[in-house]
N, C-alpha and C positions, 0 to 999 in steps of 0.2 A: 391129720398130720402125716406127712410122707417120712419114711424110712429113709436111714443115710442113703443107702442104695437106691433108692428111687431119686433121693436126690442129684447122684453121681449123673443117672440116667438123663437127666432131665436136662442136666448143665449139658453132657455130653449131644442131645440131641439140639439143644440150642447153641453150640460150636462153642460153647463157654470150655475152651480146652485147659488152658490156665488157672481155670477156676476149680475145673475140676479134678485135675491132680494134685494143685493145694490143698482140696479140703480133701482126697483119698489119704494124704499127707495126714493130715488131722485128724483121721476117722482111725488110722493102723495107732494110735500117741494111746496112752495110757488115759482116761478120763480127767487124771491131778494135771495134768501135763496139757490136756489141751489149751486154747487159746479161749479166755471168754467171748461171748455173743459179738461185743463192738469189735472186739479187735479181731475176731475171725473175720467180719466183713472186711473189716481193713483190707487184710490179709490175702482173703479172697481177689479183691477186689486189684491191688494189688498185684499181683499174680498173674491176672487175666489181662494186664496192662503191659506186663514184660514181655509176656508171652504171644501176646499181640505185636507189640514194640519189634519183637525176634524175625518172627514172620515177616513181618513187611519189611526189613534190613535183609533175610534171606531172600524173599522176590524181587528185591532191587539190585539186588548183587546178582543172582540168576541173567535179569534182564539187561544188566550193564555191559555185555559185551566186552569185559573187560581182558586185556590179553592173558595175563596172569591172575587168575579169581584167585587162589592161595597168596596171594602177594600179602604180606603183613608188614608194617611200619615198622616192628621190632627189627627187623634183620636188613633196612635201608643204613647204608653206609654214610655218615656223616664225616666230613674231612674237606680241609683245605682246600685241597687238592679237586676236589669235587662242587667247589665253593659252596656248602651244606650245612649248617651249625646242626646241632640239636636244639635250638631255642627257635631256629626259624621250621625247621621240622615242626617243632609243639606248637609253631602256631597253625598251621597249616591245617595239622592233625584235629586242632579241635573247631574246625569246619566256619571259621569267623569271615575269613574269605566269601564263603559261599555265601552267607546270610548276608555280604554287606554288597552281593554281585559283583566282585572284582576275579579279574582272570589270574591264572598261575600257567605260565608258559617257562618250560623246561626244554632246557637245552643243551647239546654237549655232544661231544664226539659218540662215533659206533660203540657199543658197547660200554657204556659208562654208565648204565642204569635206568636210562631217561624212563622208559617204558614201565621197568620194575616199579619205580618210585609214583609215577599216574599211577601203577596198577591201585599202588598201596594208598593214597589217596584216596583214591576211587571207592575203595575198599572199607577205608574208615567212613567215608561220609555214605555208603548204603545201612553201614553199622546203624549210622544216626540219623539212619532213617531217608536221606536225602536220595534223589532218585538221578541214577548217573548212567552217561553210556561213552563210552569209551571211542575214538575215532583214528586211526592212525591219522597223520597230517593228505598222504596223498585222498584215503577215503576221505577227509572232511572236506577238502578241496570239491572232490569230484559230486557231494552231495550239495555243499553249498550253490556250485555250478546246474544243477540236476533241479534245484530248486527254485533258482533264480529264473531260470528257462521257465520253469512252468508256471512263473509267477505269483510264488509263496514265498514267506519265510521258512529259513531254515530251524 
């Protein structure tokens, strides 16, 4: 039978990293206080699901090029003015668009956000997981053209 310690070891050298700060978690608790056998795996298991989940929304986001990577939904300006609601925000936000392959093209005078608001799209959907890269219009242009020449899809 392996020692907590050995066990920390073991998750840590199999990149079980999720797992393995959950159950350090477990292991500092009082014995009354820990979690029983099932529901530690749960737990566990769990854990190494988020924490995974984390990781690959952080390497999507890294890889997405996106112009503003800090860009958050929270601080998108919704108004009239802007033609924006917040209900068509939330749809946006919880990524339904992407799963059903329909485009979202944004438009609007200099300075009116256009870019912030992809950023923040962009943003939310590496969160969940979706893998994005970001183009301004002349770059996408010039790669569509770059790849049409060389006889791929872009």
């Amino acid at each position: 039978m392996m020692t907590p310690q050995q066990t920390l070891t073991l998750m840590r050298s199999l990149k079980l990293y999720g797992m393995a700060n959950a159950y350090a978690i477990q292991q500092e608790l009082p014995v009354h206080q820990q979690l029983p056998q099932d529901e530690l795996l749960a737990y566990l298991v769990e854990n190494e699901q988020m924490t995974r989940q984390q990781q690959r929304g952080e390497y999507y986001l890294t890889r997405s090029h996106l112009k503003q990577v800090n860009a958050l939904a929270e601080y998108v300006e919704c108004s009239e003015q802007r033609n924006l609601t917040k209900q068509t925000l939330c749809s946006l936000l919880d990524g339904t668009y992407i799963q059903q392959g329909s485009t979202v093209l944004i438009t609007g005078p200099t300075g009116s956000g256009k870019s912030y608001l992809a950023s923040a799209l962009g943003h939310q959907a590496c969160i969940q997981c979706k893998r994005v890269l970001y183009y301004s219009m002349p770059k996408l242009a010039e790669t569509v053209t770059l790849t049409k020449l060389n006889g791929h899809l872009p």
